[in-house]
N, C-alpha and C positions, 0 to 999 in steps of 0.2 A: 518485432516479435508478435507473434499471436495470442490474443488474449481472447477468450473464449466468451458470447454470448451470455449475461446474468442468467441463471435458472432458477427452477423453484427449490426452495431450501426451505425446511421444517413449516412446511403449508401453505409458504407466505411467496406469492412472485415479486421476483425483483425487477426491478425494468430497470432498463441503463443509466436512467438521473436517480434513483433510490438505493444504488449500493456499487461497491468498487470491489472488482477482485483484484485482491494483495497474494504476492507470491512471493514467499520469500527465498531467495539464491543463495544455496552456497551455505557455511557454518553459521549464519546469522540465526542471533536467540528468537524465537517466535513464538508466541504467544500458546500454543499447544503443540502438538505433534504436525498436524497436516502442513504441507507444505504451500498449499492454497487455499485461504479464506475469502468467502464475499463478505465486506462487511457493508452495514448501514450506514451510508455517509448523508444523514438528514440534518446529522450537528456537526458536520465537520467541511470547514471551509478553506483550510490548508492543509501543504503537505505536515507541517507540525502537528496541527490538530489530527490528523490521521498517526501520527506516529505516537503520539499522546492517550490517544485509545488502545493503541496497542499494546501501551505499558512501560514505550519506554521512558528511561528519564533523559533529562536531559544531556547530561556526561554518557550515552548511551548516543543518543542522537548527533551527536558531531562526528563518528565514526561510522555514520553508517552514509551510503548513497540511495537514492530513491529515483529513478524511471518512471514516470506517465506517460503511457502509452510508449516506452522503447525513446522517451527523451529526458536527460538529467533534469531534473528541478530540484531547487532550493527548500527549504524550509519554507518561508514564505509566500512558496508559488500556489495561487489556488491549483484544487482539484478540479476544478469547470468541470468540462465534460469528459473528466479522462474515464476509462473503461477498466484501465488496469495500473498495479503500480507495483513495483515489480524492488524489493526491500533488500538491496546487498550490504557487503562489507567495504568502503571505502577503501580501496589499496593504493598507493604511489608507487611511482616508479619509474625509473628512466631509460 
């Protein structure tokens, strides 16, 4: 999937290790309206810690799937160099 270039947001450049654009897919609860935020990942070193600024809690966080860069990762998985991360609803199914 395409994730779009960091740009400047309220006067401030982002460059691609100073922030992740988060998109969230589908009926998932998010953090405001927009369906795409960059945020600052200077304190954030996993995918939890990313989801943990977002506001979820934890009973929240087991229901959801999370994409870097268009690949599943865990809770656990650093953010490295991902660009984008992409925030659905976990569904099953056979």
């Amino acid at each position: 999937p395409f994730c779009p270039a960091p740009r400047r947001a309220l006067g401030v450049n982002f460059s691609a290790m100073s922030s992740i654009v988060v998109r969230f897919v589908g009926p998932v609860r998010r953090p405001g309206r927009a369906r795409q935020i960059e945020v600052d990942r200077s304190a954030l070193v996993t995918v939890a810690d990313l989801l943990h600024h977002l506001g979820y809690v934890e009973h929240e966080r087991d229901s959801l799937s999370v994409l870097l860069d268009g690949h599943r990762a865990t809770p656990g998985a650093s953010l490295g160099a991902a660009r984008c991360a992409d925030i659905l609803i976990a569904i099953g199914g056979g």
